[in-house]
C-alpha positions in Angstrom: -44.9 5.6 -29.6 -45.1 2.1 -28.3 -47.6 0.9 -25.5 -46.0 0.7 -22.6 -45.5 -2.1 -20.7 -48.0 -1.5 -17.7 -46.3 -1.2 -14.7 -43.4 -0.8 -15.7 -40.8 1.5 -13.5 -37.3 1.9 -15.0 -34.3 1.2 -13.3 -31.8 3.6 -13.2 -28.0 3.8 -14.5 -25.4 2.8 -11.9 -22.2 3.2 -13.6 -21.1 3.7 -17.0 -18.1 1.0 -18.1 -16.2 2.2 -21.6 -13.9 -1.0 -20.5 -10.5 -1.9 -21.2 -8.1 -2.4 -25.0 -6.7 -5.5 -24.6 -6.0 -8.5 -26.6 -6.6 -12.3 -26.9 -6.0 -15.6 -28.3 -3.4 -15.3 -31.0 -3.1 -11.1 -31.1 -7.4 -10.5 -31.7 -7.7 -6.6 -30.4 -10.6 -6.3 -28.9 -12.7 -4.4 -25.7 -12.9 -6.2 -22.3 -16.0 -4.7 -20.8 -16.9 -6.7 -18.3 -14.2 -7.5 -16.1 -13.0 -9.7 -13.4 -13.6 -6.9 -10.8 -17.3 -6.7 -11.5 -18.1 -10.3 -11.8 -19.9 -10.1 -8.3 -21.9 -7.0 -9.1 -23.5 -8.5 -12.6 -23.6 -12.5 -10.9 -24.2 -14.7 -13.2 -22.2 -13.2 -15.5 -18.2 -13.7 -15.9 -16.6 -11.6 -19.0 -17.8 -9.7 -21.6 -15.6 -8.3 -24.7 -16.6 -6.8 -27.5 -14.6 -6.2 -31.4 -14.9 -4.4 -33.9 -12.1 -4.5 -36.2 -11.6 -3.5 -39.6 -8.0 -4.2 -40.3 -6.9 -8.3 -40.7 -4.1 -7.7 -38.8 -6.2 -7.2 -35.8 -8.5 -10.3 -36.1 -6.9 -12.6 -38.1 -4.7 -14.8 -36.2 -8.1 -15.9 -34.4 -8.6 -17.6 -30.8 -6.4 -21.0 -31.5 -6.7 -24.1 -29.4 -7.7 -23.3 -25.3 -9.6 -25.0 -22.9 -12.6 -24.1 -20.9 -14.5 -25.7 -17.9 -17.2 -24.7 -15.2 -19.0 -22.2 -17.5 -21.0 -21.3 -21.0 -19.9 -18.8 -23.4 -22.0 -17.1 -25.8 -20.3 -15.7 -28.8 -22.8 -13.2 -31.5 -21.2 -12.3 -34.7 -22.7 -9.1 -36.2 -20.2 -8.9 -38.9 -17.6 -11.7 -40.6 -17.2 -15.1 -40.3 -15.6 -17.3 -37.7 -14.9 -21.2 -37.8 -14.9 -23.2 -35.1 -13.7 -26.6 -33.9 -13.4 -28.7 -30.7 -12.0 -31.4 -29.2 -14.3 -34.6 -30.1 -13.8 -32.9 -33.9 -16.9 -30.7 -34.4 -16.6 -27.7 -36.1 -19.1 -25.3 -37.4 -19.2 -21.6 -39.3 -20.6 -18.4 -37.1 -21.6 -16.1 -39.7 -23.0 -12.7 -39.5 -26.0 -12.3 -37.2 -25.5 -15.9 -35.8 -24.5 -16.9 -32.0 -23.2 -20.0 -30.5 -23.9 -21.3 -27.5 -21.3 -23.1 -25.7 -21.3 -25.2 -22.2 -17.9 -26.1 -21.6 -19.1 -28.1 -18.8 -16.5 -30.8 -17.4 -14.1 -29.3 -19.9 -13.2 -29.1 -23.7 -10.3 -27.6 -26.0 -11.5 -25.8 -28.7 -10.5 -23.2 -31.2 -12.5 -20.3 -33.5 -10.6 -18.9 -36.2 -11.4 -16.1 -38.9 -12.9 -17.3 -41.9 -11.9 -14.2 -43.8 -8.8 -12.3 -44.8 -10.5 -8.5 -44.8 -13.7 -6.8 -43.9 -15.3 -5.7 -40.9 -15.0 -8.2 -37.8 -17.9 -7.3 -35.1 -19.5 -9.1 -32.4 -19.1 -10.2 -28.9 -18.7 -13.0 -26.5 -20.5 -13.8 -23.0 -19.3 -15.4 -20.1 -22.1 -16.8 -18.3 -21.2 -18.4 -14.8 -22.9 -22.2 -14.1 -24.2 -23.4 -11.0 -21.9 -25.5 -9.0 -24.5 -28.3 -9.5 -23.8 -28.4 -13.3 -19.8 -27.4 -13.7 -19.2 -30.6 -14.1 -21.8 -31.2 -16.7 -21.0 -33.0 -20.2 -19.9 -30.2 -23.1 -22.6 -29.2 -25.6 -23.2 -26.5 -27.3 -25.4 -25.1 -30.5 -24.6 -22.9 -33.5 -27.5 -20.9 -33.8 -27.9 -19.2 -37.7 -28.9 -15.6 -38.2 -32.0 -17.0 -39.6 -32.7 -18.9 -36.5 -32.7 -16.2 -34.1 -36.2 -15.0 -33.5 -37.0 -11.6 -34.6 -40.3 -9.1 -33.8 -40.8 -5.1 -34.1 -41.9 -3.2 -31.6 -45.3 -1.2 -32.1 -42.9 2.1 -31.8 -40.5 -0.1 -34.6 -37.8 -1.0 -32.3 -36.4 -4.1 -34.1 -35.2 -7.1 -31.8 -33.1 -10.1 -32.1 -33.7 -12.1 -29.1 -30.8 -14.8 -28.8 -31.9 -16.0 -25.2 -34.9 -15.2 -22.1 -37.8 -13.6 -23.3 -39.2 -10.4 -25.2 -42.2 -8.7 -25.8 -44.1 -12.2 -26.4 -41.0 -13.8 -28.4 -39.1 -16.9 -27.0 -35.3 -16.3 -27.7 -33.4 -19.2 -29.2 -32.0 -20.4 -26.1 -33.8 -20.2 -22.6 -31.6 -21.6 -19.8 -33.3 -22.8 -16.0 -31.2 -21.4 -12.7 -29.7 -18.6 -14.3 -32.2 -17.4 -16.4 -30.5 -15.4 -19.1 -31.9 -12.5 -21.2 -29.8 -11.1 -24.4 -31.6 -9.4 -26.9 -30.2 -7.5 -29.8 -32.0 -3.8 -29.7 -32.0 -1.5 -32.6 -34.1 1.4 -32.2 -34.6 4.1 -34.8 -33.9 7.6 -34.1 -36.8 9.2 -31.3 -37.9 5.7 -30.5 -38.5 4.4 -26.6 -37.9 0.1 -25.9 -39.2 -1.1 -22.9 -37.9 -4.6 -20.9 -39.5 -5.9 -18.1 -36.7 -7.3 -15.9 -37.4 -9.0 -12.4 -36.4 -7.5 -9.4 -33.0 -9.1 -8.1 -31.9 -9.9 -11.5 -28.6 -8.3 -12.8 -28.7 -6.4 -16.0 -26.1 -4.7 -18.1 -26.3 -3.0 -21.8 -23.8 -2.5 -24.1 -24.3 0.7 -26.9 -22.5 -0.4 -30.0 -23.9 1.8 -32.5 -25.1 5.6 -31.6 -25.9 6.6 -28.2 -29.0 5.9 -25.7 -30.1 6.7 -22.8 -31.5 5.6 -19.2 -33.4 7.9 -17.2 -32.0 10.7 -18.7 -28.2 9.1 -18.3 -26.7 9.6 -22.0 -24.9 5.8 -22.8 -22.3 6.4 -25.2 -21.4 4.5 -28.0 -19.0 1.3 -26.6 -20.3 1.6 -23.5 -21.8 -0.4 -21.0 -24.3 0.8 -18.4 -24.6 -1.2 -15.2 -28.3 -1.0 -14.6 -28.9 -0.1 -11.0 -30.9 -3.6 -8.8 -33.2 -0.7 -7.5 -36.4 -2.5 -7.2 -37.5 -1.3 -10.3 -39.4 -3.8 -12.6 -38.0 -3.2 -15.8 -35.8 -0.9 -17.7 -36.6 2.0 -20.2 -34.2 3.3 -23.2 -34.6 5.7 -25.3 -33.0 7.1 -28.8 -32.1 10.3 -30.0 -30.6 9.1 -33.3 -30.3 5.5 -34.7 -28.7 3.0 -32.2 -27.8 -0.8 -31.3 -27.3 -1.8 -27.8 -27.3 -5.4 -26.5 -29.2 -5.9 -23.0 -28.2 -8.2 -20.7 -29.5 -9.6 -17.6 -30.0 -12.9 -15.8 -30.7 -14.2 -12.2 -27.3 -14.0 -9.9 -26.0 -17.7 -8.2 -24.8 -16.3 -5.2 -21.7 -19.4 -5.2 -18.2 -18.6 -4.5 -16.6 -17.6 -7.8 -13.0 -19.4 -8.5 -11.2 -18.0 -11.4 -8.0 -19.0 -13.0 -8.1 -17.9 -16.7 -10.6 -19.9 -18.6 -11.6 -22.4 -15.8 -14.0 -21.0 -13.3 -15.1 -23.2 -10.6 -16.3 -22.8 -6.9 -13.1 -23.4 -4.9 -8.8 -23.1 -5.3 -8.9 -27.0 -4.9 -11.3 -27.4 -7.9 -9.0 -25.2 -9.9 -6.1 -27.3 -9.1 -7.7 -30.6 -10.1 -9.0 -29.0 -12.9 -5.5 -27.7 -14.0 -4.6 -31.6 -13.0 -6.9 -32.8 -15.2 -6.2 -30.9 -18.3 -2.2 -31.2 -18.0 -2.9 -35.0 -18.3 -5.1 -34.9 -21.3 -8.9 -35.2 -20.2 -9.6 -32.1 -21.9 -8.9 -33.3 -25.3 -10.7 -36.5 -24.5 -14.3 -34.8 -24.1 -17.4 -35.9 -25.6 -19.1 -33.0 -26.7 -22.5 -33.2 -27.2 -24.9 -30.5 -30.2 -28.1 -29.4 -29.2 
């Protein structure tokens, strides 16, 4: 077994969210998990959907051109290839085991589109809310290789890929002030236990995408999330009966008025109308967008 983290109390399973079939962009099936009606409860964060597709028909005609402004989103392949372009005429190739990491800031069009024609499509993509302080903050973003990602074992040989916060001693690729974001990338091998310190008031979330888990005795299902109860607890505790993969989630909540209207998510209805304002008349596809 690995040491414990000393300390540590788990928290406990709230709910258990299998989420919703639906579909986006240009017909890409896919599973939206974290919804619009539980953006409050998991504050900072907006959306999340996961895919897993093995037929081309249900990838393939991609995520064309859309815009985006007042938020980031973070998109980790595990499996295929997508490429990517924006509106200042970057582009980039997320391959297996990479992530981007986009702030769409003051706004941006851009575009991610299969670079494959069979084979297993996998992965997921984050919404993460910004503050009202930085909506209107110039685009950047930064593709982040597999090989980039920082990687450590566990002393019970619980493999992690931390793609942002901190975890047991490793820096993820991406560490972000206000909201604070964790996402680590958990496999543990049958009858092991991982531990993750989490600060009290900070919303957490997993998602089971391989095998099954559990929380304090709560069984997590394969493609399922677990909203992780904000109990006072000091960290969180799973453990694995056979060979699993769950992303974990978490981050510090803003506490800001949330104004959604599709993919522009601002603080007020007037801020969504100049921002629909400003896209109808082309500021959008006049971004500067800036790689970190």
């Amino acid at each position: 077994m690995s040491k414990s983290i000393e300390g540590l109390t788990s928290r406990k399973v709230e709910r258990l969210v299998a989420g919703r079939a639906t579909s986006d962009g240009a017909g890409v099936k896919l599973t939206r998990v974290l919804t619009q009606d539980l953006q409050r409860r998991l504050d900072p964060f907006l959306m999340l959907d996961a895919f897993r597709n093995e037929k081309a028909d249900d990838y393939i005609g991609g995520f064309p051109d859309h815009p985006h402004r007042g938020f980031e989103t973070v998109t980790y392949m595990i499996a295929g290839r997508m490429r990517h372009h924006d509106s200042a005429g970057n582009a980039g190739l997320l391959g297996p085991g990479g992530a981007q990491w986009m702030t769409a800031g003051s706004g941006l069009i851009h575009s991610e589109l299969p670079e494959q024609e069979e084979g297993l499509m996998e992965g997921f993509q984050l919404w993460l809310n910004l503050p009202a302080r930085d909506k209107m903050c110039a685009p950047h973003y930064r593709d982040i290789p597999s090989e980039a990602i920082p990687e450590t074992v566990t002393d019970a040989g619980v493999h992690l890929r931390v793609i942002a916060g901190e975890s047991h001693g490793t820096t993820g690729a991406v560490v972000r002030p206000v909201t604070e974001p964790l996402f680590v990338d958990v496999h543990l091998p049958a009858g092991t236990v991982f531990e993750q310190a989490l600060p009290v008031g900070h919303n957490a979330f997993l998602y089971t995408y391989r095998g099954e888990v559990s929380v304090e005795g709560r069984a997590v299902p394969d493609r399922n999330m677990a909203i992780l109860a904000n109990d006072g607890a000091a960290g969180v505790r799973i453990e694995a009966a056979a060979d699993s993969c769950v992303i974990l989630v978490a981050g510090a909540p803003l506490h800001e008025p949330i104004a959604q209207y599709g993919p522009f998510v601002m603080n007020t209805a007037e801020q969504i109308q100049h921002t629909l304002r400003d896209y109808q008349s082309g500021m959008f596809e006049a971004a500067v967008v800036q790689r970190r």
